[in-house]
C-alpha positions, 0 to 999 in steps of 0.5 A: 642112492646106492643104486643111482651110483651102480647104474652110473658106474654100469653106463660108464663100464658100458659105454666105455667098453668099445674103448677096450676092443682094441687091446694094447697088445694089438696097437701098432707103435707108429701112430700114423699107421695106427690111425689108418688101421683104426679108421680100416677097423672103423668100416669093418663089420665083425661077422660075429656081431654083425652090427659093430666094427671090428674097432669095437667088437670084442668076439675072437674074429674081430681080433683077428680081423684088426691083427690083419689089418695091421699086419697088411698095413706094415707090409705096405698095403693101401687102405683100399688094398686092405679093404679089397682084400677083406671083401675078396675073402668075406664078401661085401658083408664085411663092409659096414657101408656096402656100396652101391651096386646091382647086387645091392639096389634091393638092400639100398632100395627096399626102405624107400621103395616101401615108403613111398608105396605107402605113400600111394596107398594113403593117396589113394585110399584118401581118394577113393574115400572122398570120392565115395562120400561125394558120389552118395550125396545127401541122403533121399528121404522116402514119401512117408518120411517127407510126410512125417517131417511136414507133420513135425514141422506143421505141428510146431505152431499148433502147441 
């Protein structure tokens, strides 16, 4: 039973944790443009962590990163002013959801251009097998086979 209660306690801390990223210190005192910064850090991609937003990761950069953002926002910088600042100092890198773009279509194309070779392959390989079963036919027997089978069959009566 103590274990069960440590394991609770350690998903709870766990998932809770992204909760923590955001420290007091760093939070704007006007709410609205608080919730504009949280949702910019929400699209955000730490370059440390590579898989979380900068509103949930902990490393120093993201820290960094949200203090930036909530800097621009106090001097009156638009969300997509703040967010073209970022991808014209990182990179579309920073974005969490890059957009559509030529230098993007293999990033964005590559899943389900794989899925639907896949796909060929199977018909194909479907194809080549049904149509190699149906081109061998049933198979022919020999002169001496045909005979022992006549025999077989003959002999049946005869016991």
């Amino acid at each position: 039973m103590k274990y069960l209660h440590a394991v609770a306690l350690l998903i709870v801390l766990v998932a809770s944790s992204a909760a923590w990223a955001v420290e007091p210190n760093e939070m704007l005192a006007d709410p609205v443009l608080e919730a504009r910064a949280r949702a910019i850090s929400k699209e955000l991609r730490c370059m440390v962590c590579q898989n979380e937003s900068i509103d949930d990761s902990q490393a120093p950069l993201a820290h960094d990163l949200r203090i930036l953002v909530r800097e621009r926002l106090k001097a009156g910088d638009s969300d997509a002013q703040i967010v073209n600042f970022l991808v014209s100092r990182y990179g579309e890198f920073v974005l969490l959801k890059p957009p559509l773009s030529w230098h993007t279509v293999a990033l964005w194309g590559t899943p389900p251009g794989l899925l639907l070779l896949g796909a060929i392959m199977i018909v194909i390989g479907e194809r080549r097998r049904r149509a190699g079963a149906a081109a061998a036919g049933p198979a022919s027997l020999s002169p001496a086979e045909e005979a022992r089978i006549a025999e077989i069959l003959g002999g049946e009566g005869t016991q």
